[in-house]
N, C-alpha and C positions, 0 to 999 in steps of 0.2 A: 542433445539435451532437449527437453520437453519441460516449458514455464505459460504459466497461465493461471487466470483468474475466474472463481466460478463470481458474480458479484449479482446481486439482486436489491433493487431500491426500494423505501418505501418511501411515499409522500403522506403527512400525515392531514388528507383532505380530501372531500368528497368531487371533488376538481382533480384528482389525482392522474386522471388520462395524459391531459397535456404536460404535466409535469415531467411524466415520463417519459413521452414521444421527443420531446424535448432534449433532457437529456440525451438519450441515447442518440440524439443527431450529434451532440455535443463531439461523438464519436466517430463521424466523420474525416475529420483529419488523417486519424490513425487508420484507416482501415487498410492504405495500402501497406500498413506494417504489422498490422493484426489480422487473422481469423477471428471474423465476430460471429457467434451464432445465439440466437435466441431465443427463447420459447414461455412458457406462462409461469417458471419459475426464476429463472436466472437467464443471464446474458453474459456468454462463454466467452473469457478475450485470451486465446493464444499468440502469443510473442515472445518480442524482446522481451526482457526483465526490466532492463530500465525504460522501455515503453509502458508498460503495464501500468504502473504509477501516473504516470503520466498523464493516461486516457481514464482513468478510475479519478483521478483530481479534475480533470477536464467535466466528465457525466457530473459527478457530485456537485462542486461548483453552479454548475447550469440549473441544476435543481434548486440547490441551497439558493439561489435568486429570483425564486420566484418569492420568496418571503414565507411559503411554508414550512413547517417543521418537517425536516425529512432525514432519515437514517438511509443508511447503507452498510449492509453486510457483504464483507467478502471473504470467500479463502482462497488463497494467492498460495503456488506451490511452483517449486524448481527441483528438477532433477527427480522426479516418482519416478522407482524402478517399472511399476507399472503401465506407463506411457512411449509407447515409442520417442525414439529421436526426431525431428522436425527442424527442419532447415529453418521456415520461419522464425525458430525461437532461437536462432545463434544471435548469441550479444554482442553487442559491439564495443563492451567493456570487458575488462577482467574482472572475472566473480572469485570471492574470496583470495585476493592474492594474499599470497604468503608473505607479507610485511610482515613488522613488529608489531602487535597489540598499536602500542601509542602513534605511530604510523598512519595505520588505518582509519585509529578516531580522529587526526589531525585531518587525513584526506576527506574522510565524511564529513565532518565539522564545516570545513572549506566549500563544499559542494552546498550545504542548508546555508551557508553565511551571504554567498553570491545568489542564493533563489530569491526570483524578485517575489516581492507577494501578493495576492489576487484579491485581499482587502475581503475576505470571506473566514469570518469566524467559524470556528469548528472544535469538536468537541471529539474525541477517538479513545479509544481503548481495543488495546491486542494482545495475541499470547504468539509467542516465537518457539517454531519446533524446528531446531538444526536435528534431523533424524539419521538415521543408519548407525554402522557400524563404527562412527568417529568416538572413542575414548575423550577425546579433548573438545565435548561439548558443550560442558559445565564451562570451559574457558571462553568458549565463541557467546554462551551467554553472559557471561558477567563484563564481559570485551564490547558488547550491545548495550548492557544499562549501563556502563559510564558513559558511552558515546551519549543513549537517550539522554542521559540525567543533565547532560552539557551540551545541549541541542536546542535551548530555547524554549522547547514543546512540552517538556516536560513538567505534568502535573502531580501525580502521585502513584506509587507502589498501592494493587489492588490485589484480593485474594484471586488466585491465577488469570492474571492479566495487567499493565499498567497503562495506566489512562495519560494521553496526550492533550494538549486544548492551543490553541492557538492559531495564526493564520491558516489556512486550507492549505496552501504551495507549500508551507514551510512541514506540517503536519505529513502530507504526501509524499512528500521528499525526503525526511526522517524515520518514513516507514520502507519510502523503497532503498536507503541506504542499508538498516538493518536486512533486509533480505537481498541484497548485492553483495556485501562487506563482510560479514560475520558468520559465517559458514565456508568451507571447502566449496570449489568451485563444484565437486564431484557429489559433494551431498544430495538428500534429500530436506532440501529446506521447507515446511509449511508457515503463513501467518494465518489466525484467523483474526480479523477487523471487525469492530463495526462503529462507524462515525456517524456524529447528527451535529443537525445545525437548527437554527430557530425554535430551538425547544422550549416549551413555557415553562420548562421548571430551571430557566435560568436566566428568565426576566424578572425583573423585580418593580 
């Protein structure tokens, strides 16, 4: 399998170099479990699946404290036929087991309730593609919004896409549940994200 993240930040400030150098140190932890590669567009993180989250909450975070307003777009993908297999990205969970529907949400539910949280407000919206040949993807979606809609994070249904807001840990962790839980281990899963934090249209 082959999972990874194409993720690129913006800061929105004329200061915006350290913010990013910054960040992206942020990502040191993870490298011995990630390929990080980078260039003047994006910043590649191939992995685990449930690393991925992980080091995308870690960057973001480190930014989201400098006090600037800062966005980050990602598309986060598992299983593209067109990526070779990659040892590195063998998980060390089971992706989409075959539980029960209400099973699943119980176990993800459980995983956001024990995340401790990073005290970093955030603001998210995403769109979920369980892709390939699975008939039963209309199931794996609607099996996702009740988990989101009981998850804490959960702000409201947007035309294609649904908007999250709440702690950073909690937000990141509800995102990489859906992309763990809610698709065939075998699929082709996409998300595309994009979260901000310190924005001024949500000072008052």
């Amino acid at each position: 399998m082959f999972s990874g993240a194409q993720v690129s930040l913006y800061p929105m400030t004329s200061n915006f170099v350290p913010v990013i150098l910054d960040a992206v140190k942020a990502l040191d932890p993870h490298r011995e479990q990630l390929r990080i590669e980078t260039d003047d567009l994006s910043t590649l993180l191939v992995g685990p699946p449930e690393i991925l989250f992980k080091a995308m909450h870690d960057l973001f975070v480190t930014a989201a404290r400098s006090g600037e307003h800062v966005v980050l777009h990602v598309t986060v993908s598992r299983g593209c036929p067109g990526e070779p297999d990659a040892e590195i990205c063998r998980p060390s969970v089971v992706l989409g087991e075959r539980k029960p529907t209400s099973e699943r949400i119980s176990s993800a539910q459980a995983v956001i309730d024990s995340t401790a949280e990073s005290n970093q407000h955030v603001s998210a919206q995403f769109s979920y593609y369980p892709l390939g040949e699975n008939k039963e993807y209309m199931t794996e979606i609607y099996a996702a919004i009740d988990f989101i809609k009981n998850s804490g994070v959960f702000s409201k249904s947007k035309n294609f896409c649904t908007k999250l807001e709440g702690d950073a840990a909690k937000v990141f962790g509800t995102l990489g549940q859906v992309f763990l839980n809610f698709a065939p281990e075998q699929a082709h899963v996409t998300l595309d994200i994009t979260v901000s934090a310190n924005s001024p249209s949500t000072k008052k």
